[in-house]
C-alpha positions as CSV (number, residue, x, y, z in Angstrom):
1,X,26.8,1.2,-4.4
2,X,26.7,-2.1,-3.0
3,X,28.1,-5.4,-5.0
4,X,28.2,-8.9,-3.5
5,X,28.8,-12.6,-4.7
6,X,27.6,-15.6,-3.3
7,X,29.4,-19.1,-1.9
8,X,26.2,-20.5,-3.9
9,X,26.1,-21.5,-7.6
10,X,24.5,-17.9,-8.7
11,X,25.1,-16.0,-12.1
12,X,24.1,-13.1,-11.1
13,X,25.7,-10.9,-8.1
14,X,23.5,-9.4,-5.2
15,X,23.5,-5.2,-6.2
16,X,22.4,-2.3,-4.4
17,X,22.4,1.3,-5.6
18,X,21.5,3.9,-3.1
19,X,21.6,7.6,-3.1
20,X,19.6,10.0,-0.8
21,X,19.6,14.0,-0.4
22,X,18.3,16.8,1.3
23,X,18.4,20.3,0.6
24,X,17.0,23.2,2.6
25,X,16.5,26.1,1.4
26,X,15.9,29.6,4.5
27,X,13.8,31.8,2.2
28,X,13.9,34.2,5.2
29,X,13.4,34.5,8.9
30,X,10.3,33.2,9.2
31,X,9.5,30.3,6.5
32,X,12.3,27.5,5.2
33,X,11.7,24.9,2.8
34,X,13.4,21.4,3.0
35,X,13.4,19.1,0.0
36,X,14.0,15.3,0.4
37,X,14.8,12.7,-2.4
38,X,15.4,8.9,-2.3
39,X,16.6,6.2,-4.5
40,X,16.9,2.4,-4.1
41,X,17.7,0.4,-7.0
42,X,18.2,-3.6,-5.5
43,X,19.2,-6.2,-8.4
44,X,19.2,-9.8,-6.8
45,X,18.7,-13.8,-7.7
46,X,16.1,-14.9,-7.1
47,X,16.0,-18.8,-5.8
48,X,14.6,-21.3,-3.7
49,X,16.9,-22.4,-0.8
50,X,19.8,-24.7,-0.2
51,X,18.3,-28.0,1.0
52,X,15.6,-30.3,1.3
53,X,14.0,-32.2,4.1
54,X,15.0,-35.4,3.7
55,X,14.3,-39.0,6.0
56,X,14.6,-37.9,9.2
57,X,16.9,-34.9,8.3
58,X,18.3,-33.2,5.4
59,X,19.8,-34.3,2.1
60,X,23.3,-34.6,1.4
61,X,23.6,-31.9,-1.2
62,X,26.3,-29.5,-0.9
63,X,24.6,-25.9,0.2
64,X,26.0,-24.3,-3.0
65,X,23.7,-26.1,-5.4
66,X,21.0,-24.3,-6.8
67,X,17.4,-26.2,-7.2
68,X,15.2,-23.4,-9.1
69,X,17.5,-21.6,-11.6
70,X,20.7,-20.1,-11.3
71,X,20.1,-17.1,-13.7
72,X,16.6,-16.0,-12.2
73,X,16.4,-12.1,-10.6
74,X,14.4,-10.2,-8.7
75,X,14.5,-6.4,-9.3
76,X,13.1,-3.8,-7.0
77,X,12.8,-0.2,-7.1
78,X,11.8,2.5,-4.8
79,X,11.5,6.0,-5.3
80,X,10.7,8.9,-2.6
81,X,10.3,12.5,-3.2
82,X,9.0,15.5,-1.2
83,X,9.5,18.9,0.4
84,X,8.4,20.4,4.1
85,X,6.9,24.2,4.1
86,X,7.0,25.9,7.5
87,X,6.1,29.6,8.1
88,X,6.5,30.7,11.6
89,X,4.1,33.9,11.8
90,X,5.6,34.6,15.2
91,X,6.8,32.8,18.4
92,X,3.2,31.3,19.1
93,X,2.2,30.1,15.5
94,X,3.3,28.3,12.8
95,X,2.2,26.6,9.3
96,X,3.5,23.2,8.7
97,X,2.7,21.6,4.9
98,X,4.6,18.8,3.6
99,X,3.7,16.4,0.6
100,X,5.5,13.2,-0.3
101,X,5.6,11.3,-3.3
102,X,6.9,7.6,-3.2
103,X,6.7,4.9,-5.5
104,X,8.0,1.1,-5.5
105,X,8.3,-2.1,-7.9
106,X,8.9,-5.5,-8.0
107,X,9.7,-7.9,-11.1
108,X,10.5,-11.7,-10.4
109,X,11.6,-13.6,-13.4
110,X,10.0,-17.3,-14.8
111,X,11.6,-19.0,-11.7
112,X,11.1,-22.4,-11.3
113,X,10.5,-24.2,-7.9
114,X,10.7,-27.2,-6.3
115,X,6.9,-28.6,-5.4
116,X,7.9,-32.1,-4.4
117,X,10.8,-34.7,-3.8
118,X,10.4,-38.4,-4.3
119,X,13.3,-40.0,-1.7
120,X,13.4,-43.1,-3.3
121,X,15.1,-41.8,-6.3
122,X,16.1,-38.2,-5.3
123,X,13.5,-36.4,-8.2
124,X,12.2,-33.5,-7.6
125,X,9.4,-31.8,-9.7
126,X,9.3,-28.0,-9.9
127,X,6.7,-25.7,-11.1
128,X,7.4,-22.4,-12.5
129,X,6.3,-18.8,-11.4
130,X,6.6,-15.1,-12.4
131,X,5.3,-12.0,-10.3
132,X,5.5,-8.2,-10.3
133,X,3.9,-5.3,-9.5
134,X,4.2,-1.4,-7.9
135,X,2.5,0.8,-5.8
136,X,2.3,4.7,-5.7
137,X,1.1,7.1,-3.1
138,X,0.4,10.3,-2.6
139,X,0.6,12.3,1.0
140,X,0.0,15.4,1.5
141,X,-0.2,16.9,5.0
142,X,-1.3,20.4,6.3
143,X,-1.3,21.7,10.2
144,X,-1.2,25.2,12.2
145,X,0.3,24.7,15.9
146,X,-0.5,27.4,18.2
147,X,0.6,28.2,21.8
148,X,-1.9,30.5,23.8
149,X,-2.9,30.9,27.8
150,X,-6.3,31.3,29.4
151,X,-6.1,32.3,32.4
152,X,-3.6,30.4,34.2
153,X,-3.8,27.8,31.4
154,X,-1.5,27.5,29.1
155,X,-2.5,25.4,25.8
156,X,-0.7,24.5,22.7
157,X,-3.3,24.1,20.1
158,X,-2.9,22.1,16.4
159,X,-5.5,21.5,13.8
160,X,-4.7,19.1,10.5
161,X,-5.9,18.0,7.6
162,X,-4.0,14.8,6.1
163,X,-4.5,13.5,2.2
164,X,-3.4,10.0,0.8
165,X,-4.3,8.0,-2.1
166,X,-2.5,5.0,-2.9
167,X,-2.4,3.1,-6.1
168,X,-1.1,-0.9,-6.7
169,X,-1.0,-3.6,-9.1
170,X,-0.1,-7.1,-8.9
171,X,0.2,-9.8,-10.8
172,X,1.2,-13.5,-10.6
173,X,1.2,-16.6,-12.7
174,X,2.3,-20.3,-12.6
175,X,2.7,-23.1,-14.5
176,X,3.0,-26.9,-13.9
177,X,5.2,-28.7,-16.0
178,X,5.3,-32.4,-16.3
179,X,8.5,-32.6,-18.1
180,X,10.7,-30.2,-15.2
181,X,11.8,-32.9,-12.7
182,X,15.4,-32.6,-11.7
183,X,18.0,-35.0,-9.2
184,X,18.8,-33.0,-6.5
185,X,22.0,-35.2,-6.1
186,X,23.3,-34.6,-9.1
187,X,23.7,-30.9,-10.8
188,X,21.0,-29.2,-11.8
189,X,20.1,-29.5,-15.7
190,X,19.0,-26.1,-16.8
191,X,15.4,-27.3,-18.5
192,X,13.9,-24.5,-20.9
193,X,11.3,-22.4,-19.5
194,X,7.5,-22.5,-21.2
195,X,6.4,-19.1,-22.7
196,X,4.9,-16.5,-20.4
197,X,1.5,-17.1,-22.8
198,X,1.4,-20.7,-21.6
199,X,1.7,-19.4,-17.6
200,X,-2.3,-19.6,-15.6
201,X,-2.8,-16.4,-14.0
202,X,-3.1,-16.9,-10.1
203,X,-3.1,-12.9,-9.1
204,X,-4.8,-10.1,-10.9
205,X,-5.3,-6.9,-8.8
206,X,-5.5,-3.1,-8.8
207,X,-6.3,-1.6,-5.7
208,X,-7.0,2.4,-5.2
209,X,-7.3,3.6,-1.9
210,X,-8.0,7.0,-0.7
211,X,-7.8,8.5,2.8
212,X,-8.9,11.8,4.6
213,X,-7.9,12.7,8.2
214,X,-9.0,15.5,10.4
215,X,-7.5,16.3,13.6
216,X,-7.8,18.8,16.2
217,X,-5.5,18.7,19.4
218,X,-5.3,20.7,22.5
């Protein structure tokens, strides 16, 4: 477990919980299985940067003010699980199968950007924007190895078969706001945030993809 601040003007804290195991179990001589899990849980704000371009350089602002929000997150997950079979039939040969199961998401909260600066008076106007999404996939992997000689050739032989399917979604949305414009030189007013229902889709997607691979080797 991971917990950090920030020197900026954050309310949230940068988090981290991580835990990963393996377990193998030697069934007997010949064939073990080996069982692997992950977990990644990252909790973060979510925000804009510390500066602006600004003349011929950058604005005098202190690099702890905050320009989008100081209470937006991003949350991400990930999620791997799977096992490896191997049965030896004797010194020469062997099975391999293994399958894998991992999963990941993403949430970003309404987060309001900067979109543009007027340097005559120091007002920026800022548009907000919300994303998430996830993505799952299958894997599942099969493969004999084999060493034999001809002759005076020796060979190691392995034949495969590899299985995948992945599945996504994501989705985005913004709105523009006439009314959030903000003075970068002076603190940030927290403005409230429009309803998600009033937010213009800009990314709508579910992909599937599935893949099948064959292999010989010698």
């Amino acid at each position: 477990y991971r917990r950090e601040e920030s020197f900026r003007d954050l309310d949230n804290d940068f988090e981290r919980f991580f835990i990963a195991a393996t377990l193998t179990w030697l069934i007997n001589d010949s064939t073990d299985l080996t069982v692997n899990l992950e977990y990644i849980e990252d909790d973060e704000p979510l925000e804009s940067g510390s500066t602006f371009a600004f003349g011929d350089g950058l604005a005098d602002v202190p690099t702890t003010r905050v320009f989008s929000d100081p209470d937006s997150t991003v949350d991400q997950d990930f999620f791997n699980v799977g096992y490896t079979l191997e049965h030896r039939f004797n010194d020469s040969w062997k099975l391999r199968n293994q399958f894998r199961y991992t999963y990941s998401s993403f949430d970003y909260s309404v987060t309001p950007f900067p979109i543009s600066l007027d340097e005559t008076t120091g007002l920026a106007n800022r548009f907000f924007t919300l994303q998430n999404g996830d993505t799952e996939t299958y894997s599942l992997y099969t493969n004999v190895q084999g060493e034999f000689n001809t002759g005076s050739i020796g060979h190691t032989l392995l034949l495969g078969v590899d299985l995948n399917r992945s599945l996504g979604s994501t989705f985005s949305a913004i709105n523009f706001s006439a009314n959030d414009v903000i003075d970068i030189f002076e603190d940030t007013v927290d403005i409230p945030f429009p309803p998600e229902e009033d937010f213009t889709p800009f990314t709508d997607r579910e992909t599937e993809i599935d893949q099948l691979g064959i292999y010989l080797q010698d």
